[in-house]
C-alpha positions as a Markdown table, in Angstrom:
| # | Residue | x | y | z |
|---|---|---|---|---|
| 1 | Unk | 34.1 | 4.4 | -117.9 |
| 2 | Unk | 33.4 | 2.2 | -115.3 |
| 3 | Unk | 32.6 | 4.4 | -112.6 |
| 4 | Unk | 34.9 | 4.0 | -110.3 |
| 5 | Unk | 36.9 | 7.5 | -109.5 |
| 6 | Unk | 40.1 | 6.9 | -111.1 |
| 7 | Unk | 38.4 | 6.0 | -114.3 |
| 8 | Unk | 36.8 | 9.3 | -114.5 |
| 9 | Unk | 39.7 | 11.2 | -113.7 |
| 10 | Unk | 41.2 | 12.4 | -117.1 |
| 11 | Unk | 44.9 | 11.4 | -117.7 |
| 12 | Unk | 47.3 | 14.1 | -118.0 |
| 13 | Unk | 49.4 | 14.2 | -121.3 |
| 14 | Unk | 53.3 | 13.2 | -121.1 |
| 15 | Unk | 54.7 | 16.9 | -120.8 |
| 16 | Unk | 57.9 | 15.3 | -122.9 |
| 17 | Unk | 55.6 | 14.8 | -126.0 |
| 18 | Unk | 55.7 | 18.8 | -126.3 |
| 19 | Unk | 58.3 | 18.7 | -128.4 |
| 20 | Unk | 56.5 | 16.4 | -130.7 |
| 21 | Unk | 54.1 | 19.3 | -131.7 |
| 22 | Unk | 57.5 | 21.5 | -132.9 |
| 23 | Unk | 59.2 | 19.0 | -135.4 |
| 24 | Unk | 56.9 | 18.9 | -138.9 |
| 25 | Unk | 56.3 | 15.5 | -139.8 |
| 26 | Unk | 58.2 | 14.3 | -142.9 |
| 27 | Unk | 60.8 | 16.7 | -142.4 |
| 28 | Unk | 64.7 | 16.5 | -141.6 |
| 29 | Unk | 65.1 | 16.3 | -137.7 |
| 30 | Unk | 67.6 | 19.2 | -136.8 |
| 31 | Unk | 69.7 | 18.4 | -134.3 |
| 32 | Unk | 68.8 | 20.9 | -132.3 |
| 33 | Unk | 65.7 | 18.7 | -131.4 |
| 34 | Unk | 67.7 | 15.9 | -130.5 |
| 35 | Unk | 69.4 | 17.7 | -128.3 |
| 36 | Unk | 66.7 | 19.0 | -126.6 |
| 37 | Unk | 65.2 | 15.6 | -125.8 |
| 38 | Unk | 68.6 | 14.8 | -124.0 |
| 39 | Unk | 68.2 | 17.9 | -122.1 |
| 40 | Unk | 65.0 | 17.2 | -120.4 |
| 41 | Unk | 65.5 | 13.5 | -120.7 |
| 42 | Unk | 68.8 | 12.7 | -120.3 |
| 43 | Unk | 71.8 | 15.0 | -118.8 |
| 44 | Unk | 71.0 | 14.5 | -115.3 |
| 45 | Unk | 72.5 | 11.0 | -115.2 |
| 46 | Unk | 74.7 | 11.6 | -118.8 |
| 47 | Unk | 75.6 | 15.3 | -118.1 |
| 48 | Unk | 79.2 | 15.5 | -117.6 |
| 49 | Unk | 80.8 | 12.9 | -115.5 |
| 50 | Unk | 81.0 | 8.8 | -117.3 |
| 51 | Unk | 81.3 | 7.9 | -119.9 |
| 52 | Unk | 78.2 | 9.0 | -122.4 |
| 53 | Unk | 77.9 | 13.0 | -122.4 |
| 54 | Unk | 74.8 | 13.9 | -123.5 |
| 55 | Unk | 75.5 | 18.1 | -122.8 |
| 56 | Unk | 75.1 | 20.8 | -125.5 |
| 57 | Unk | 78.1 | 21.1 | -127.4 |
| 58 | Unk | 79.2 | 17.4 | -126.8 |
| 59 | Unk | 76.5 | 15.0 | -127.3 |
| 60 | Unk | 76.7 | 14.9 | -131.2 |
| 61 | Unk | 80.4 | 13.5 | -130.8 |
| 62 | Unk | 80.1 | 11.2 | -128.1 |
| 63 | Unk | 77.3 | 9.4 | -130.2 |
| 64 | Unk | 77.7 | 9.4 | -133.8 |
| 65 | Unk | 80.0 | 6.5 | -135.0 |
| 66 | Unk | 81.4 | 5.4 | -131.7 |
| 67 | Unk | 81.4 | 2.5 | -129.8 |
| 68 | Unk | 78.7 | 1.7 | -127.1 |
| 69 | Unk | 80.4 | 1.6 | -123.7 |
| 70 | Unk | 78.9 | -2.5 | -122.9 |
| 71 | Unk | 80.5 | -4.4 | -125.5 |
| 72 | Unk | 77.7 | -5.7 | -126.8 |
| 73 | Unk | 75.7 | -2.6 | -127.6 |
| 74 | Unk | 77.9 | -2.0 | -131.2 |
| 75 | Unk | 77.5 | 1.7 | -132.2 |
| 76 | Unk | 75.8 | 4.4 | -130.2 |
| 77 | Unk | 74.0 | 6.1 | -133.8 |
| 78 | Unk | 74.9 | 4.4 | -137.1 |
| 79 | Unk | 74.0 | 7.3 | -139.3 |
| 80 | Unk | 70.9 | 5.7 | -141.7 |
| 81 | Unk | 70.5 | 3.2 | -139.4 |
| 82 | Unk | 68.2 | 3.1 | -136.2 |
| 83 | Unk | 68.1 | -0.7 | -136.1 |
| 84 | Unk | 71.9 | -0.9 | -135.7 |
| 85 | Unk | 72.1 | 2.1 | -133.3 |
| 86 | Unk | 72.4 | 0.7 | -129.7 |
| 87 | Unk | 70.9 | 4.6 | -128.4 |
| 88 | Unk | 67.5 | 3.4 | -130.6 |
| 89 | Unk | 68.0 | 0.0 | -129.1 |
| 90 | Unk | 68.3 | 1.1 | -125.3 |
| 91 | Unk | 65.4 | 3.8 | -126.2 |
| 92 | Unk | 62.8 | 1.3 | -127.4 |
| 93 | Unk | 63.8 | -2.3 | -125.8 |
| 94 | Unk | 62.7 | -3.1 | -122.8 |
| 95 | Unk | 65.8 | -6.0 | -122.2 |
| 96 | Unk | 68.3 | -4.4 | -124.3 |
| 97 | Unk | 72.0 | -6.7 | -124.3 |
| 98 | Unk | 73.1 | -4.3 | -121.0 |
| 99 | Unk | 71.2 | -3.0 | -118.3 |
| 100 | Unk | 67.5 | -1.1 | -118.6 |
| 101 | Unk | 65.9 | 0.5 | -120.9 |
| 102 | Unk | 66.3 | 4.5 | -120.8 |
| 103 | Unk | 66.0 | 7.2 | -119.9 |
| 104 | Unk | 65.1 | 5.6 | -115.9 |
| 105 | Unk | 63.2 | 7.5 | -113.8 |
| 106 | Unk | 63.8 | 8.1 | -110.1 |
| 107 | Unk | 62.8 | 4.5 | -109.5 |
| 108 | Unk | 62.0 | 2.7 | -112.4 |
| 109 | Unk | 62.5 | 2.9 | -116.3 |
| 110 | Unk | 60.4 | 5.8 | -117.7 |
| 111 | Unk | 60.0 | 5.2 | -121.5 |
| 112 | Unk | 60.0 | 8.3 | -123.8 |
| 113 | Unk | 56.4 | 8.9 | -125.7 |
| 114 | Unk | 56.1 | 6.7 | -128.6 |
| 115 | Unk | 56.5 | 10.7 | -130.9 |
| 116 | Unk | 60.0 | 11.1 | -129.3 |
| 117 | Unk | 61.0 | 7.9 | -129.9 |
| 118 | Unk | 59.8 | 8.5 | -133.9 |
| 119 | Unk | 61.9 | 11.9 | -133.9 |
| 120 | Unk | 64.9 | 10.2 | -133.0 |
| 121 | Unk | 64.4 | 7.3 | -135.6 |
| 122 | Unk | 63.7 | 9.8 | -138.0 |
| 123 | Unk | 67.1 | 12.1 | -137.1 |
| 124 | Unk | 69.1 | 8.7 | -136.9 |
| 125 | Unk | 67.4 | 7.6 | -140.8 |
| 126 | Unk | 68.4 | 11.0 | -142.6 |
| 127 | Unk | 71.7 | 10.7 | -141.5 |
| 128 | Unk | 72.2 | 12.0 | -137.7 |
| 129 | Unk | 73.2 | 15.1 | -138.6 |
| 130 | Unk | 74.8 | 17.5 | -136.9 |
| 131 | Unk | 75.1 | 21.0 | -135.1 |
| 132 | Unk | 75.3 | 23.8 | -137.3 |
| 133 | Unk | 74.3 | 25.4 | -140.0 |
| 134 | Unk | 75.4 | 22.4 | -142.2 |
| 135 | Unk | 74.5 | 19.8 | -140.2 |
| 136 | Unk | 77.8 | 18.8 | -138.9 |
């Protein structure tokens, strides 16, 4: 510390890493995960009108093997691959081909904690599974 008063303040954690502690390392990502991280992260700008909708009950369709809306963003989730997936890519780039990084806060981009980011990847590498009992 250097003694100056912010540097003794502690630093609150990122309340979005909470999930983090809930999905077991080394495991299959459920989708139900996933779309929990869209719903605190993501639905108030995707949520129903536009062209991404990233609601309950929606989401897994409007991502999984379709197009990105910019034309150069490819696929939103190539099942097996995060690399490919233009969500990964707008999730961890900070100049991705089109616009800002996401999700963006009020003012500024707001980038998901570095464990979030890992549970997608992970979902995206075993597949991007579905909803339901048998994963879609």
């Amino acid at each position: 510390m250097d003694g100056s008063p912010a540097a003794d303040r502690p630093v609150a954690p990122d309340p979005r890493a909470a999930i983090c502690s809930t999905v077991e390392a080394g495991t299959n990502v459920a989708y139900d995960a996933i779309q929990s991280i869209f719903d605190k992260n993501c639905v108030t700008c995707h949520g129903g009108a536009g062209d991404l909708v990233l609601q309950d009950g929606v989401s897994w369709g409007d991502i999984v093997n379709r197009t990105a809306m910019e034309t150069c963003g490819g696929t939103l989730v190539v099942p097996g691959n995060p690399g490919e997936s233009y969500l990964y890519q707008k999730l961890t780039n900070a100049s991705p081909c089109s616009g800002s990084q996401m999700p963006r806060g009020e003012f500024f981009v707001n980038p998901l904690p570095a464990c979030v980011i890992d549970i997608i990847e992970a979902w995206i590498s075993d597949g991007a599974p579905g909803p339901g009992p048998d994963g879609g």
